[in-house]
Structure formats: structure tokens, C-alpha cells
C-alpha positions as CSV (number, residue, x, y, z in Angstrom):
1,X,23.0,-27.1,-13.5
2,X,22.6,-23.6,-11.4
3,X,19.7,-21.5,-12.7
4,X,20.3,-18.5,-14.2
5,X,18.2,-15.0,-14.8
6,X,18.1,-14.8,-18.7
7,X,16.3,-12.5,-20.4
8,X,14.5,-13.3,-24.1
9,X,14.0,-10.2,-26.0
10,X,11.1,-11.1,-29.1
11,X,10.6,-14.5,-26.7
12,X,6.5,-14.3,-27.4
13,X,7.4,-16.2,-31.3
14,X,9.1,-18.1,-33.4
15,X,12.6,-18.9,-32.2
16,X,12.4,-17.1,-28.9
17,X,9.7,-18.4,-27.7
18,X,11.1,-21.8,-28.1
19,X,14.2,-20.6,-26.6
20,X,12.0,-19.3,-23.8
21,X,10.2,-22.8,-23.5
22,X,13.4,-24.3,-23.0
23,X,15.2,-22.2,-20.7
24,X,12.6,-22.8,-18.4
25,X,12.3,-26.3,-18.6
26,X,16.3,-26.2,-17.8
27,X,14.5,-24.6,-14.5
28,X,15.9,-21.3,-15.3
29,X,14.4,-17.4,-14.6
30,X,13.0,-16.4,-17.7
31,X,12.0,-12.7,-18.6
32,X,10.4,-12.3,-21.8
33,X,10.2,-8.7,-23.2
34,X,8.4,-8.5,-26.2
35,X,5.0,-6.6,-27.1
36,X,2.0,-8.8,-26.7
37,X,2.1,-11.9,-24.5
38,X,-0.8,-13.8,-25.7
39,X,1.6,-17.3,-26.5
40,X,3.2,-17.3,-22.9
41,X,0.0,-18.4,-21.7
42,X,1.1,-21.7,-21.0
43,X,4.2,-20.7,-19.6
44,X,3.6,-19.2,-16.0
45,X,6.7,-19.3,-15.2
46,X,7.6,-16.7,-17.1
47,X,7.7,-13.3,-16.5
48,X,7.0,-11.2,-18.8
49,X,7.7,-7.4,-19.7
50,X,6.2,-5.2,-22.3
51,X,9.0,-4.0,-24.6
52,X,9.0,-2.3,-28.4
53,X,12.5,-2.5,-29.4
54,X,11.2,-0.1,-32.2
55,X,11.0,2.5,-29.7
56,X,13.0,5.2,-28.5
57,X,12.9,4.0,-25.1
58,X,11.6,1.1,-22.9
59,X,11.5,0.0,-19.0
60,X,13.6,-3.1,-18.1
61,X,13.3,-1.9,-14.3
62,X,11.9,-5.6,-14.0
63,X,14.3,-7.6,-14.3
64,X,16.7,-8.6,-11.6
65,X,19.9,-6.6,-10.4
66,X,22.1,-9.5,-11.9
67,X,21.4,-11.0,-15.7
68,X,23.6,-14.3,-16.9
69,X,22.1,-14.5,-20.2
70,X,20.1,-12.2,-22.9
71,X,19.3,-13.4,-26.1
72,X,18.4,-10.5,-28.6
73,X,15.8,-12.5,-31.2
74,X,13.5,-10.1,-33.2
75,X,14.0,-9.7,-36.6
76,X,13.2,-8.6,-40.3
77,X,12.4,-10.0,-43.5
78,X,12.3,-7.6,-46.6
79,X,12.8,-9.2,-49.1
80,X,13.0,-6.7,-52.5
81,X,14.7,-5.3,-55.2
82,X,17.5,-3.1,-54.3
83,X,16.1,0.1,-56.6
84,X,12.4,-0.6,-54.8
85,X,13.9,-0.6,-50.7
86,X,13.0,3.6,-49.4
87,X,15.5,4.8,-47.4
88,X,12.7,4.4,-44.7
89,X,12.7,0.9,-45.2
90,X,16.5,0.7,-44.8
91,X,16.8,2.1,-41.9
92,X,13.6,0.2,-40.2
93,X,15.5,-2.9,-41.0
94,X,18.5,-1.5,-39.2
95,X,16.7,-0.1,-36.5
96,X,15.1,-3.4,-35.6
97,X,17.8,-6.1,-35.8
98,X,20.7,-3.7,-34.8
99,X,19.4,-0.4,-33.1
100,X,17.5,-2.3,-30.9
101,X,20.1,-4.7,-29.7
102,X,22.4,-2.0,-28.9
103,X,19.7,-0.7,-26.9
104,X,19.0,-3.9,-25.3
105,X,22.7,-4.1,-24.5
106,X,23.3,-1.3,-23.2
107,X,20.3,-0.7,-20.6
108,X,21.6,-4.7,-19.7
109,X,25.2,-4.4,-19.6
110,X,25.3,-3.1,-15.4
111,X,23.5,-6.4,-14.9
112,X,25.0,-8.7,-17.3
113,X,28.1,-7.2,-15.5
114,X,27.2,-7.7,-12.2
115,X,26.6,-11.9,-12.9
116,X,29.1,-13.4,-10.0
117,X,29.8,-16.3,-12.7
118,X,29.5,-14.7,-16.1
119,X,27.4,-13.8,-18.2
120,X,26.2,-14.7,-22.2
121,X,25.0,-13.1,-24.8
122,X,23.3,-14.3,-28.0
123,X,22.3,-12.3,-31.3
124,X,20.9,-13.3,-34.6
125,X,22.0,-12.7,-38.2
126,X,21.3,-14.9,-40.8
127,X,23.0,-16.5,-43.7
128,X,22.1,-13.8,-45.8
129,X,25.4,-11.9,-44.8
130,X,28.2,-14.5,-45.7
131,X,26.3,-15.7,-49.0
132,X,25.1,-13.4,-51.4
133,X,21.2,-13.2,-52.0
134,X,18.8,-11.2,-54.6
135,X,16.5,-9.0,-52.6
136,X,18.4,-9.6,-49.5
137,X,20.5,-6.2,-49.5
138,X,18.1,-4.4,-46.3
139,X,18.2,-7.5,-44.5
140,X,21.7,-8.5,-45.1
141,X,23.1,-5.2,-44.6
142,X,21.6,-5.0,-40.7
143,X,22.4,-8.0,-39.9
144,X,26.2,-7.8,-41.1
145,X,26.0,-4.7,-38.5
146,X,25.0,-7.5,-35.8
147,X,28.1,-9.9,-36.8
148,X,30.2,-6.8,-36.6
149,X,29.0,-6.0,-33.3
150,X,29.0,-9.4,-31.8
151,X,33.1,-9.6,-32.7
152,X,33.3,-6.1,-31.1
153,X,31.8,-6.6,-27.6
154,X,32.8,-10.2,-28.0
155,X,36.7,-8.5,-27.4
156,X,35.6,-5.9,-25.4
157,X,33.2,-7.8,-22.6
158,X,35.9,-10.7,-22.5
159,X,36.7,-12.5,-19.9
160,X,33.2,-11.7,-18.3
161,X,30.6,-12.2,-20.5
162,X,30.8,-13.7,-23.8
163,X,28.9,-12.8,-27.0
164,X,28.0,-14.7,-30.0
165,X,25.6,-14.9,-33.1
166,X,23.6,-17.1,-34.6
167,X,23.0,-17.3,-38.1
168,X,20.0,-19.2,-39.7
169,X,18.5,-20.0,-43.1
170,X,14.5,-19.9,-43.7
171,X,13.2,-21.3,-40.7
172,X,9.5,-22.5,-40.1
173,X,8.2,-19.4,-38.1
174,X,5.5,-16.7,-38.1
175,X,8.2,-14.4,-39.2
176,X,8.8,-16.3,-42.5
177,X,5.3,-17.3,-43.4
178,X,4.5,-15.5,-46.3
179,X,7.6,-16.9,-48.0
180,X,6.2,-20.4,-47.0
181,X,2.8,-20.2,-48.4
182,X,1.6,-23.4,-49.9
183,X,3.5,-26.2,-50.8
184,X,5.2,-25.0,-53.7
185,X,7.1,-22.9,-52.0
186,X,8.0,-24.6,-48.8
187,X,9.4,-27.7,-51.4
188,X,11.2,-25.1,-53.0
189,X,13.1,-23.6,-50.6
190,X,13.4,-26.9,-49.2
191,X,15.3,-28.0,-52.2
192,X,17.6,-25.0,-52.1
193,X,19.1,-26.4,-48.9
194,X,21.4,-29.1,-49.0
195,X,20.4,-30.7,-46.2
196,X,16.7,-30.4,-48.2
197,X,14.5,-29.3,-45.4
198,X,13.7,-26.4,-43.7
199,X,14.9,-25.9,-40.2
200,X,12.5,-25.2,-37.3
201,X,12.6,-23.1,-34.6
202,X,13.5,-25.5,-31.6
203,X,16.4,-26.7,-33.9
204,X,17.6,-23.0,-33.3
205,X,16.6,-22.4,-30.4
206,X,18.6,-25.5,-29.2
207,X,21.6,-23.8,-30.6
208,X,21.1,-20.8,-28.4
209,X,20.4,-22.9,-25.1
210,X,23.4,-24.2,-25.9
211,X,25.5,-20.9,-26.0
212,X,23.8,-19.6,-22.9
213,X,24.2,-22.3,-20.8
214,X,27.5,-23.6,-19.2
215,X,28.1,-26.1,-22.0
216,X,29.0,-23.2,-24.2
217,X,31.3,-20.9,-21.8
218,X,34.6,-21.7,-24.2
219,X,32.4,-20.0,-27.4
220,X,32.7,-16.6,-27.7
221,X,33.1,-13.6,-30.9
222,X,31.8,-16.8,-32.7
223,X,28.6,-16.4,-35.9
224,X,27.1,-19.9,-35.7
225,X,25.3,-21.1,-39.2
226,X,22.7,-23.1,-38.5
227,X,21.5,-22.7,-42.5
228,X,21.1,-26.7,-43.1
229,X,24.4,-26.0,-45.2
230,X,23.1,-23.0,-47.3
231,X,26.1,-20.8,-46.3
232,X,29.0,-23.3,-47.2
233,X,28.0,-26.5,-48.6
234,X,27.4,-26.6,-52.9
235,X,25.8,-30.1,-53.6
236,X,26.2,-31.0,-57.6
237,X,24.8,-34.3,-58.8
């Protein structure tokens, strides 16, 4: 497998950091841009760069002159009655999980172009956006802006670089801790899947690998749900 420069943006928790863990056990260049970088301790290898997507402007002056893979990871979760989300709200949501991958995109796109053997490029939604959910309507509506853009550049960068999105239910991450506090509620939303578990992060992260890497150079303008069947599947007993 020929390494490749990839660059994890949020790669210091949850999913990206076990994306990050696993690129680089596949002997690839990692760059992690996130804002701290306390958890890549134990991973030396990577290199890390201080990035805020929330702000107006960042310095990815590290990274190499040629990128084959960026992964776009950080994320929101606001969950609230429609009538209670400010319009300050709405458009931090929007700023995070959309604004700032456009931003990311675009300050990468010279280098994602310059890849002599392609390039890949993987953003999140979440299942939120193809099955309706109370208190979901901040979160949902960003992240249906990140499907849309995914089938966009999808077409537009193709043949040379392909885009696609991955779309996961509650996962077991920092992110998603307060709506996993104590047991009640993790067997609750547990039970709500119908595969009756919660995911994990590597189980996503996986997912991504696999889009980034060689395996996954016929996948492109593709939203992957990796929900445990949330999106699709109705179980009745």
C-alpha cells in the first residue's frame, strides 16, 4: 500500500482521532489540525497543526505541497426544540459542520489537486438528515448542507479526487456524552437502534479508512449510513 499525506481535520477526538490512529498504523503521513493536542501524545508520528475551524481564518502552510486524503470530522450536537434554537445557534451549527469544511476545502483543494494518483475526500453528516428527528432541526439542517455539498464537488472534482460522506447514528464519543449519561440512557438509545447497540468510533472511523484508501477509489458523490440501521431499517415484533 503506498503511503499517502492525509490530513484529519477535529483528529484530537472521537472519530478522528481513531481515524488518525489508523491511518498511521496503515504507515501513512498524518496531519492533524484541530485546537488542542493533548490526546496525540501517544502518537508521534503525527504532525500536528493548530486549527479553529470556527474561525475566520487559519494557517495550513504545514502541510505538504501534495494532499491524497482530508477527512473534515468536527461536529455539532444541539439538540432542542425548534421555537427554543436563536438564530445565533443556527448559524453556529452551520458554521461548524459546513462553513468550516468549505473552508477546509478550499485552502486544500491546490494540494488535493496536485496528488499525482488522486486524491479523497471524506465529510460527515449524520442520520439525522434522511430520517426525521424532534430537536434535530439545527443539526440536521447543516448537515443536509454537507450531503449537498459532497454530491456537488463529488461531480465537479471527478475524475481526480473523489468526495464522499459519512453518515452515523449516536456514537460513543466525547461529542455525545451528555446524551449518554448513565445507563438509562445509553440502554435507551441502544434500544432505538435495530442493530440494539451503539456504534463506536473505530467502527466509523474504519469506514472512513476505507474511503480514503485505495480500496475505496470506485466510491464517490456517495452518503454512507453507518446508523446500526436507524436510517432504513423498522424492526416490529
Amino acid at each position: 500500500m503506498e503511503a499517502k499525506n492525509i490530513l484529519v481535520v477535529g483528529g484530537s477526538s472521537g472519530i478522528g482521532l481513531e481515524l488518525a490512529k489508523i491511518l498511521v498504523s496503515r504507515n501513512h503521513t498524518v496531519y492533524v489540525g484541530s485546537r488542542t493536542s493533548d490526546s496525540l501524545a501517544d502518537l508521534p508520528a503525527v504532525r500536528y497543526i493548530p486549527l479553529d475551524v470556527a474561525g475566520e481564518s487559519f494557517d495550513l502552510e504545514e502541510l505538504p505541497a501534495d494532499l491524497q486524503g482530508l477527512a473534515y470530522c468536527p461536529g455539532t450536537i444541539r439538540l432542542r426544540p425548534f421555537q427554543r434554537l436563536s438564530r445565533d445557534e443556527f448559524l453556529e451549527d452551520y458554521r461548524i459542520n459546513f462553513l468550516g469544511a468549505v473552508n477546509v476545502l478550499q485552502k486544500c483543494l491546490p494540494k488535493l489537486r496536485k496528488s499525482k494518483t488522486g486524491a479523497s475526500v471524506v465529510l460527515f453528516s449524520t442520520v439525522a438528515v434522511q430520517t426525521g428527528m424532534p430537536f434535530h432541526a439545527s443539526i440536521a439542517g447543516a448537515k443536509g448542507a454537507v450531503e449537498g455539498l459532497t454530491r456537488s464537488l463529488a461531480a465537479e472534482f471527478a475524475p481526480r479526487i473523489r468526495v464522499n460522506a459519512i453518515a452515523p447514528s449516536l456514537t460513543d464519543t466525547p461529542l455525545a456524552e451528555g446524551l449518554l449519561a448513565g445507563e438509562d440512557k445509553r440502554r435507551a438509545a441502544a434500544d432505538r437502534h435495530p442493530l440494539k447497540r451503539i456504534g463506536s468510533p473505530q467502527e466509523i472511523a474504519h469506514v472512513a479508512a476505507q474511503l480514503l484508501s485505495d480500496e475505496g477509489s470506485w466510491i464517490t458523490g456517495q452518503v454512507m449510513h453507518v446508523d446500526g440501521g436507524m436510517g432504513t431499517l423498522r424492526v416490529f415484533k
